[in-house]
N, C-alpha and C positions, 0 to 999 in steps of 0.2 A: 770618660764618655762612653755612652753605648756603641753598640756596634750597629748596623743596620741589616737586620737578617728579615727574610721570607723564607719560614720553613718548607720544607715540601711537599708536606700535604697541601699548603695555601696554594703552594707556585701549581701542584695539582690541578688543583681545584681552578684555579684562574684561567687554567685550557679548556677544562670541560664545558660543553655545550650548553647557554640557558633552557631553562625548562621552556616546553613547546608550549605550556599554555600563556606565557609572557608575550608570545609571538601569535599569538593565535586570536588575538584582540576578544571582540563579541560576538564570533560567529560559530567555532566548537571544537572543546580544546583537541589538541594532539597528544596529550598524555597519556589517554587512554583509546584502543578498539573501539570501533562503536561494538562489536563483539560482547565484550567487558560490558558495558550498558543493556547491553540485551540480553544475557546472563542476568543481570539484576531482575529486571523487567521480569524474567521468567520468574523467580523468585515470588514476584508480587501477585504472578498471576495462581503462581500456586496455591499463598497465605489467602489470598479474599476470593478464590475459589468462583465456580463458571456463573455464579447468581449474581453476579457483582462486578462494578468497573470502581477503579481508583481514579480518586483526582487529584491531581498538584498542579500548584501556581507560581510560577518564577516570580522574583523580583521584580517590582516597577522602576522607570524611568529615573535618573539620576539627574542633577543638573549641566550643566553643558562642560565645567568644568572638574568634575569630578572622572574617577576611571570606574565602570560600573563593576561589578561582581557579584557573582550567583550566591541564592542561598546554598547553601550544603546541601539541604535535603534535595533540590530541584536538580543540582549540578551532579548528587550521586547517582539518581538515576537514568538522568538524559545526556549529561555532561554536553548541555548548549549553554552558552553562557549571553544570551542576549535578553533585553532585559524583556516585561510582558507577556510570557510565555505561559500557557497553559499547557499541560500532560494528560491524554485521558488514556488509562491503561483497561484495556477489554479483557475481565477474566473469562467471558465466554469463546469468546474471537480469539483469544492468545493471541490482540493485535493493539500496537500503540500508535494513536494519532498525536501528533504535535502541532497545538493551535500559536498560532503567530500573527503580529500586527501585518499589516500594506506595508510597503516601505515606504518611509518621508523623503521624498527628494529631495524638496531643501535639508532636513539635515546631513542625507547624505553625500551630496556634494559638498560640503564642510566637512564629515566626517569621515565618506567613504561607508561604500554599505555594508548595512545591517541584514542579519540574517531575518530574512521574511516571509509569507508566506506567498509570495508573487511571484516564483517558481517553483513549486509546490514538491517537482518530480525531483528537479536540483537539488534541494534542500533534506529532503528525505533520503537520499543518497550520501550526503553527506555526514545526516546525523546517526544515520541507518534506523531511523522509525520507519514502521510502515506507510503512514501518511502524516501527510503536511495540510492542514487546514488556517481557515480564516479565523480568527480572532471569534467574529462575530457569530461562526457556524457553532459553536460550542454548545449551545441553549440547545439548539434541536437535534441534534449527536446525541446529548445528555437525553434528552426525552423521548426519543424515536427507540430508545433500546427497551428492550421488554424486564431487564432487570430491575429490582427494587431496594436494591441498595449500594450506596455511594460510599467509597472509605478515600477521605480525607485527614491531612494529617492536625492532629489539634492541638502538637505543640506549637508553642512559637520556632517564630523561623533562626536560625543561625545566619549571622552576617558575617559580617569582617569581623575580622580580633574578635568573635564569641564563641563560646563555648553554650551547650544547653541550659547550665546554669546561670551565666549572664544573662543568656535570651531570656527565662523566666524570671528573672530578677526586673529586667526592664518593663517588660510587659505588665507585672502587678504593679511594681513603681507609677506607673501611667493608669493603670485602671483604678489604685487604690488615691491619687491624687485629686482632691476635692475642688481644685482647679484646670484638673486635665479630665481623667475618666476614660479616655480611650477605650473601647476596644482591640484588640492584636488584630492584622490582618487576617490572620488566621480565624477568627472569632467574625471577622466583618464577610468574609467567604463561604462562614456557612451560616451566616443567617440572611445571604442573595440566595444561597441553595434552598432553603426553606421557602423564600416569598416566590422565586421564581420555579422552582421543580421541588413541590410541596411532596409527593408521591414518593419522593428515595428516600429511602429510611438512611441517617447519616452513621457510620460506626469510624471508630479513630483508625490511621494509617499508620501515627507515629511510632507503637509500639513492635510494627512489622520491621519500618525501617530500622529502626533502634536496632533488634536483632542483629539483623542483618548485617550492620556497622561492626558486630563487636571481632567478625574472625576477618581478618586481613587476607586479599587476595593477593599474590605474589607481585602484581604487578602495582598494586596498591602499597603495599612493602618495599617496592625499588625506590620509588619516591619520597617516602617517609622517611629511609636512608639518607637519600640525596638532601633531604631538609636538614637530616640531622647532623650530616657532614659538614654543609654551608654553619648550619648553628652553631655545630663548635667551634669551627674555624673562628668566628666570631668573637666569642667567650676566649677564643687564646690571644686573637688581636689585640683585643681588649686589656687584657691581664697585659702582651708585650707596653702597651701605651698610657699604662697605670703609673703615675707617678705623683709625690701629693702636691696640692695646689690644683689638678684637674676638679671637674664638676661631675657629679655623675651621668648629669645627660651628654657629655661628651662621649663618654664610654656606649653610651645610646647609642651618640651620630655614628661610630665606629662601626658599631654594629648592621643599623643600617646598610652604612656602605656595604659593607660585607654582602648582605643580602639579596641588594639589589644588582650589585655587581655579577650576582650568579641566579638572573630571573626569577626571582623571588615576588610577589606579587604586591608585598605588603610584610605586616611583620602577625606571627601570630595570635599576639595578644602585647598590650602593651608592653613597654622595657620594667623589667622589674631591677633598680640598679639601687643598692640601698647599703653606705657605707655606716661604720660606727654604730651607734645605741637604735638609731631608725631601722636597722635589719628585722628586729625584735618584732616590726611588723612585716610582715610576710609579703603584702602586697604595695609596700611600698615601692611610690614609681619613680624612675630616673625625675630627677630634676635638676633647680641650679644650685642646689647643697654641693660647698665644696670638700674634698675628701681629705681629710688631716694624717698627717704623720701620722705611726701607731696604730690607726685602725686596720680593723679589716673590712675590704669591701663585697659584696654578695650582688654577683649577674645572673637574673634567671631572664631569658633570651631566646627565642629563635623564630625562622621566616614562617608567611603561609606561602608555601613552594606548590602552584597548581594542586589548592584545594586542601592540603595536607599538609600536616606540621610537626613539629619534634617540641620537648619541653627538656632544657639544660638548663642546671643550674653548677656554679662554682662559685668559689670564695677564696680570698688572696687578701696579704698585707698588701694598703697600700702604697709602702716605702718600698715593699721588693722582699724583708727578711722577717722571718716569723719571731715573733718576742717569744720568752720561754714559757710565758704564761698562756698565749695562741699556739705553740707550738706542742702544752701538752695535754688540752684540749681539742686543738683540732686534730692533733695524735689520736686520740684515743676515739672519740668520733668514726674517723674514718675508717680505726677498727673494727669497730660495729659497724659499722654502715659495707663495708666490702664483706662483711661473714654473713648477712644477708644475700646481697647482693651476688657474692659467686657461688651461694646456696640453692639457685635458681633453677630449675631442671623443667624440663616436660612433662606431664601425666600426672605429678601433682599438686598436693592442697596448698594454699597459702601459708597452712599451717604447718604443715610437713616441711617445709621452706625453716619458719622461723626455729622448729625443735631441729632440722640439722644446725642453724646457725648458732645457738644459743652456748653451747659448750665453749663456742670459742670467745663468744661473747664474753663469758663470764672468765675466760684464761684474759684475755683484755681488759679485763676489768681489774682481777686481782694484779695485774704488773703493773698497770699504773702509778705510778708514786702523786698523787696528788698533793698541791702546794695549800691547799684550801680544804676547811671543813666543807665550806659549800657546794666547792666544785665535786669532791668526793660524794655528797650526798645525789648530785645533780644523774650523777653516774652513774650511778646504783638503780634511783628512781628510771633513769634512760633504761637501762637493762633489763628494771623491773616489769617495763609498759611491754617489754616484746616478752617476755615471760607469760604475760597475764594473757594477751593474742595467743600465745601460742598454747595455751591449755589453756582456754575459756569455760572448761567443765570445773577445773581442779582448782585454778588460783581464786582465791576471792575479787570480788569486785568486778569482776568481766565475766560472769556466767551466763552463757546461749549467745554471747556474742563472737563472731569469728575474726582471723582473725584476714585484713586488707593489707596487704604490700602497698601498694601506692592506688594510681588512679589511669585510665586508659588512654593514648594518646592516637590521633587520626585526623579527620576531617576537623575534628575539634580538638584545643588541649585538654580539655577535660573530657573525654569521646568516650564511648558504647564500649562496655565489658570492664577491661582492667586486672586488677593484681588482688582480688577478691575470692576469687574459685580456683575451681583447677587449670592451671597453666597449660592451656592448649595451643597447638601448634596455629598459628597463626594470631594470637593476640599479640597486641602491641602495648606495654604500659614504661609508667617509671616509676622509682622508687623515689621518694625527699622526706627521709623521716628529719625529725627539727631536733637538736639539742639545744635545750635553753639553763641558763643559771639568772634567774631571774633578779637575783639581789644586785647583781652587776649590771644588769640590762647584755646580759651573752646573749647572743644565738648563732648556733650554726648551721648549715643545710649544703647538704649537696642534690644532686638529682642526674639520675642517665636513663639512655632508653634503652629498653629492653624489647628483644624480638624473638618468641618463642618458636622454635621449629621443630620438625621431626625429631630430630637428631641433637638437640642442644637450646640451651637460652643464650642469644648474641646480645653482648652488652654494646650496639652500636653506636655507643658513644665515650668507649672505653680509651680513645686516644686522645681525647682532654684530659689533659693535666688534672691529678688529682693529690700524688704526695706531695710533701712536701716539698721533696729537692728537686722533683720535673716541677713542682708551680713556682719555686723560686727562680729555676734554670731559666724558664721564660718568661719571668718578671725581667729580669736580665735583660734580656734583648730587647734591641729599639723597636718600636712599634710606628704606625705611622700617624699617630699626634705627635711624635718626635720629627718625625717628616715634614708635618705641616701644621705651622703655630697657628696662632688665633691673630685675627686681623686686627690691628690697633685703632 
């Protein structure tokens, strides 16, 4: 029988403080200075320059049962989190007003109130804008200014669990549907800007913020950490309470737990928990697939912790013991995947990254003893793909194409910059390159975060279990679905 261990990072972790925006309801979070926001703000006033005001529109109203949350783009620059909010940012004033509803009194005696604009001086102090206006004042603000151009943002908006590429997925989804048609809100805001203030020329916002999103500020970076901490913690729970006959949305509830236990908001994007031959798809989601002896199972997981999030992934038998045939696969794997991985440096290219990694690659490669023609061939071709990235001039089939480490991680998991260019001090991205042998239905993936600085690339998610004998060690131990069964 197992034993019942909480490691110490967990037991850690279970003292530290939830995140201030957990506590901080709809009124503006505690994560960050209003400082930090005004910083931004300045930013904006720079890009759209003294001829021009920006506009943003928070999230509307939620139903009474739901917990509201900001869009990203509204929450990066104002970080108010109540819903109906307009932002008008003055490039000539270098001055931001923030428009807000009345308060409801009935709702807020059920609720408790809502940040509004019916202390106007209050609230601005709070949020540190320079004013607080009405809702309804916005029309004539916008038209009483003598400038003649508005920059609004014209991507869709990011919500919960989205990244930009979800948000644009939905949005055509709904516009290209011969039964729906929609418009994005985004799209229905600026064509009120046209019928009502016909005169401001309209130019895009999103490509400023985008920017802006890709270099992490320090204090943006302690958070991201703190996600990435709680996320793995999660992912080793998990692996502890892996045993077969579980389902994999149980490995989900775990995780959960996990998260919300250390003010987590939500989760950052669905569970991705996918055991046996369903791995193969990538986005498969926890469900009630039960997880078989012999397999291996794959959790890619972690919270939205105030705004911000981490992308883990790992992979474990789920009996506890590697078979020889997972064990010399996911060997060899993981050797490429760390001669990447701690090839990582400051100052440069993506590509100068894979030609340090490659030497070793290919020493990993030739000690392999593979059992299989195919898995041998799977190897080679695996080896080949980072080969062809890393000289795009020279190999065939990849020429003028560069080469991409992974994908950016922040307000979004798929988020602004990434493992594409030069590795500048303050991106944040991860690596999950995929090994597949397709005849078998294989696949494997790992995934960590990376946090580039001055001085070094921090793999801050380097204490999840990754070899073999640390992910068996903590297969080992009891987990807590060993703690607590399922109710009859």
């Amino acid at each position: 029988m197992r034993k019942r261990i909480i490691g110490g990072a967990l037991a850690g972790l279970l003292a530290a403080p939830a995140s201030g925006s957990a506590q901080a309801g709809r009124a503006f979070t505690t994560d960050f200075t209003t400082q930090e926001f005004a910083a931004r703000r300045a930013t904006v006033y720079d890009a759209i320059g003294r001829d021009a005001v920006a506009l943003m529109q928070g999230l509307p109203s939620v139903h009474s049962s739901a917990v509201f949350r900001q869009s990203n783009e509204f929450y990066y620059i104002t970080g108010v989190v109540a819903p109906q909010a307009l932002v008008l940012i003055d490039g000539a004033a270098r001055r931001t007003i923030l428009y807000l509803p009345k308060q409801d009194a009935r709702r807020a005696a059920t609720e408790g109130d809502l940040l509004s604009s019916d202390d106007p001086v209050k609230t601005a102090n709070i949020t540190g804008v320079d004013e607080v206006r009405s809702t309804d004042q916005l029309l004539a603000d916008l038209t009483a200014r003598s400038v003649k151009i508005v920059y609004v943002p014209y991507a869709p908006t990011e919500g919960s669990s989205e990244s930009p590429d979800g948000a644009r997925r939905r949005t055509l989804d709904a516009a290209t549907d011969p039964w729906d048609g929609r418009i994005s809100r985004e799209n229905h805001l600026r064509d009120l800007l046209k019928t009502r203030a016909p005169a401001l020329e309209q130019r895009d916002l999103s490509p400023i913020l985008n920017r802006m999103r890709e270099i992490k500020s320090p204090a943006e970076i302690a958070i991201i950490n703190r996600a990435t901490k709680i996320g793995g913690e999660a992912i080793i729970e998990a692996m502890r309470s892996t045993v077969p006959g579980l389902t994999e949305q149980e490995l989900d509830a775990v995780g959960q737990f996990i998260f919300i236990r250390h003010g987590a908001q939500g989760e950052a994007y669905r569970a991705i928990v996918a055991s046996g031959p369903v791995a193969t798809n990538p986005h498969h989601r926890a469900g009630p697939k039960v997880m078989v002896d012999g397999e291996l199972v794959l959790m890619d997981y972690c919270p939205d912790l105030g705004y911000y999030r981490c992308d883990i992934t790992r992979q474990w038998p789920v009996n506890g013991k590697f078979t020889p045939v997972q064990r010399e696969l996911y060997g060899f794997y993981l050797g490429v995947y760390e001669a990447v991985l701690y090839s990582i440096k400051p100052n440069i290219t993506a590509q100068d990254v894979l030609k340090a990694a490659l030497p070793k690659m290919d020493e990993i490669l030739a000690a392999t003893k593979f059992s299989k023609q195919i898995y041998q061939n799977a190897a080679k071709e695996y080896v080949e793909r980072y080969r062809r990235a890393a000289n795009p001039d020279t190999v065939g089939g990849n020429r003028g194409r560069g080469a991409n480490l992974g994908h950016a991680v922040g307000m979004a998991t798929h988020d602004f910059g990434g493992g594409s260019d030069v590795m500048r001090p303050g991106l944040v991205f991860t690596i999950e390159p995929e090994f597949r042998v397709p005849e078998e239905q294989i696949y494997i993936r790992l995934e960590d975060m990376i946090v580039i600085t001055e001085s070094g690339a921090q793999i801050t998610s380097d204490f999840v279990p990754r070899s073999i004998t640390a992910v068996e060690k903590t297969i080992a131990e009891s987990g807590l679905l060993q703690k607590y069964g399922r109710i009859k």
